[in-house]
DRENGUTI-468070 format. One line per 3 residues: number of its first residue (from 1); their letters; for each residue x negated, y negated, z of N, C-alpha, C, O. Coordinates in pm, whole numbers, plus 50000, padded with zeros to 5 digits. Example, Ala and Ser with C-alpha at 12.3 -4.5 7.8 and 13.67 -1.06 7.14 Angstrom:
BEGIN
1	AS	48681 50569 50780 48770 50450 50780 48680 50330 50780 48576 50332 50846 ~ 48715 50225 50708 48633 50106 50714 48710 49997 50787 48659 49886 50804
END
This chain:
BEGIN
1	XXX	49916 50118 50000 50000 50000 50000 49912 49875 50000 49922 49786 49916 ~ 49825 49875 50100 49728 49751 50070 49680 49716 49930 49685 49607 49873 ~ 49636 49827 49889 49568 49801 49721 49725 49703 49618 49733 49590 49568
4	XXX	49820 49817 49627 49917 49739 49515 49976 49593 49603 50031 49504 49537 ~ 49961 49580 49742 49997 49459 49744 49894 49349 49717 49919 49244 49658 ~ 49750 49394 49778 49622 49311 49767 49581 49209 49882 49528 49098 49871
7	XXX	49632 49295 50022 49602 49219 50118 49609 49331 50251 49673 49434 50226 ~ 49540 49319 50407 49554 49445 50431 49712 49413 50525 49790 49321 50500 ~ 49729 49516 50634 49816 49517 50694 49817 49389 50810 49707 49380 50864
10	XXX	49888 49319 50844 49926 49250 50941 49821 49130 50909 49788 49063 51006 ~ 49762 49095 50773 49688 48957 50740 49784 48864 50724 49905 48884 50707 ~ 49717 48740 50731 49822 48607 50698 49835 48551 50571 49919 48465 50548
13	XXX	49740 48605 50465 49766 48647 50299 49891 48687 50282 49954 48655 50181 ~ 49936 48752 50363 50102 48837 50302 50182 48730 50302 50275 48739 50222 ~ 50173 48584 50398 50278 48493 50430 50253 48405 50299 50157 48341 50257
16	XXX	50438 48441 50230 50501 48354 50132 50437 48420 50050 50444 48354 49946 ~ 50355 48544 50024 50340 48582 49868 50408 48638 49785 50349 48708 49703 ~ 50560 48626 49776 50690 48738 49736 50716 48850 49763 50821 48892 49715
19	XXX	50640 48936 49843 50597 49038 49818 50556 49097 49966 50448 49054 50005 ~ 50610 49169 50039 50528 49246 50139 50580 49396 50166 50658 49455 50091 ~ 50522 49450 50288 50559 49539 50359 50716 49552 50400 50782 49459 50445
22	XXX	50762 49678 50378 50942 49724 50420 50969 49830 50499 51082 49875 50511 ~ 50845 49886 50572 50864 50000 50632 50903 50120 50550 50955 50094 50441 ~ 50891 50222 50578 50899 50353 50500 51070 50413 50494 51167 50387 50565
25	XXX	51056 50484 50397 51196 50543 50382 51159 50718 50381 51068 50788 50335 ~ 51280 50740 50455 51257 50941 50443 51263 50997 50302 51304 50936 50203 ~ 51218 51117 50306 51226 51182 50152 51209 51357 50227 51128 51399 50310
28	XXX	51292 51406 50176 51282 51551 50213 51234 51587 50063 51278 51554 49953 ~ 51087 51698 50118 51026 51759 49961 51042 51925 50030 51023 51965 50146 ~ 51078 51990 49919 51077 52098 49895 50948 52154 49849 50933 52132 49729
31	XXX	50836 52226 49909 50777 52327 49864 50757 52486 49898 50848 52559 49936 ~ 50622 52525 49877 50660 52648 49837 50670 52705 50038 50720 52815 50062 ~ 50641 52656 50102 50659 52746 50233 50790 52679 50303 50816 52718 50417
34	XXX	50866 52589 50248 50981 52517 50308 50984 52403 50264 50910 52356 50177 ~ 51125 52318 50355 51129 52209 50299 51072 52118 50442 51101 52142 50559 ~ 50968 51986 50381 50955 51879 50473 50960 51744 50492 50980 51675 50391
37	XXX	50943 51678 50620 51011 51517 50547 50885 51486 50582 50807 51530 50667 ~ 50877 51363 50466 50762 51271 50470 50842 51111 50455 50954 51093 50406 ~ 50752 51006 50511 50808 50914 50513 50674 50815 50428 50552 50797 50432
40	XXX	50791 50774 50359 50729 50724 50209 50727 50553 50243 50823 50493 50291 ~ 50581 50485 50201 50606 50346 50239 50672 50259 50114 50699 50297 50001 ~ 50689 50117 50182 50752 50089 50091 50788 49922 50095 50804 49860 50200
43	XXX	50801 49850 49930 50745 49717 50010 50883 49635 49957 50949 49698 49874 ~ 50919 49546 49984 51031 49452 49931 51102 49454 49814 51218 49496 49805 ~ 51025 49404 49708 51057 49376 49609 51066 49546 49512 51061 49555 49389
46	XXX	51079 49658 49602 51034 49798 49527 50963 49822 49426 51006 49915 49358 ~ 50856 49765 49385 50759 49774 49293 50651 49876 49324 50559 49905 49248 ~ 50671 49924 49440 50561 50026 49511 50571 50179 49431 50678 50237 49449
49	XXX	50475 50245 49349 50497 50385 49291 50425 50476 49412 50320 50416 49438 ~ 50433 50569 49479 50405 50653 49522 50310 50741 49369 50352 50744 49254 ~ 50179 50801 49418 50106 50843 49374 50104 50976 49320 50095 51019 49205
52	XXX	50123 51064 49503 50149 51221 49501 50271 51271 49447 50288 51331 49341 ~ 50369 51231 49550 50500 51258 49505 50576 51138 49435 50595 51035 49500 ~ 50607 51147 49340 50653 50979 49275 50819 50976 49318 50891 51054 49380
55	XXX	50833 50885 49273 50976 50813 49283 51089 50933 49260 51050 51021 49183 ~ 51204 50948 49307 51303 51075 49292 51249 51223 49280 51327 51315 49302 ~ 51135 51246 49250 51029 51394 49281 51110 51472 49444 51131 51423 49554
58	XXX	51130 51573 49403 51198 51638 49556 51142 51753 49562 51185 51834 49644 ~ 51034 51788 49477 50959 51939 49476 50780 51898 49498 50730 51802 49440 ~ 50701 51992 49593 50544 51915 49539 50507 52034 49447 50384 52048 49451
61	XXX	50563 52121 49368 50515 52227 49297 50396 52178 49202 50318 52269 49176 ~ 50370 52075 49154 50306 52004 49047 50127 51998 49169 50011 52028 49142 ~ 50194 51944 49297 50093 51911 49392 50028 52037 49479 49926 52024 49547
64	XXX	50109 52173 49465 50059 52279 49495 50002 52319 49428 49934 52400 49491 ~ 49954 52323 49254 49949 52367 49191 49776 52319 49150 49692 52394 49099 ~ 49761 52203 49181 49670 52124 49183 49574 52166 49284 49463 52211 49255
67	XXX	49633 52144 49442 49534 52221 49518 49469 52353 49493 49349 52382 49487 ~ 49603 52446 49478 49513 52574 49408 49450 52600 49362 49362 52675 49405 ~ 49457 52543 49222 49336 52509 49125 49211 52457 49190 49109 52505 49141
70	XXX	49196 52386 49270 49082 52283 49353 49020 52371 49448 48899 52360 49466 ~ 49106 52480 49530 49038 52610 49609 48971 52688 49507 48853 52721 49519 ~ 49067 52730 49374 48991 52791 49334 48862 52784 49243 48761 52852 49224
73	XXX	48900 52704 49213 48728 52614 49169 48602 52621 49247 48487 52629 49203 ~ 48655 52617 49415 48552 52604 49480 48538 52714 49540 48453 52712 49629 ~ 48592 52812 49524 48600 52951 49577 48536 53018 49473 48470 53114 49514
76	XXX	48534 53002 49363 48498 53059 49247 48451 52994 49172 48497 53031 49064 ~ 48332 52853 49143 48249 52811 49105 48259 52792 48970 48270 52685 48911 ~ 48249 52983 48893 48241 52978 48740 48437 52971 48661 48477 52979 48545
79	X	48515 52951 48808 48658 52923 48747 48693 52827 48624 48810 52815 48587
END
């Protein structure tokens, strides 16, 4: 959140720049060992993209899939 707003948390840069901090909103994600809530931040004007899980995403299958790959790379070198 600091990066896309461009100032850090609780600076006096944020005052009057259109734009700040909104506190987080829940999101229940479904993966592969259950479902869990994460609380997603989030800034005023909703211009904020979430990275991992993006915007309406309710599965991390894409983000499990990724780690795996990343164990097994490093589990297995010539993967």
């Amino acid at each position: 959140m600091e990066q896309h707003l461009g100032y850090p948390k609780h600076s006096l840069a944020g005052i009057n720049s259109g734009n700040s901090r909104n506190g987080y909103s829940k999101k229940t994600v479904k993966t592969g060992a259950g479902q869990t809530e994460k609380a997603i931040p989030r800034d005023r004007n909703g211009e904020f993209e979430p990275q991992i899980i993006r915007k309406y995403q309710t599965t991390a299958s894409e983000l499990e899939d990724m780690i795996i790959a990343m164990y097994a790379r490093y589990v297995y070198p010539g993967y």
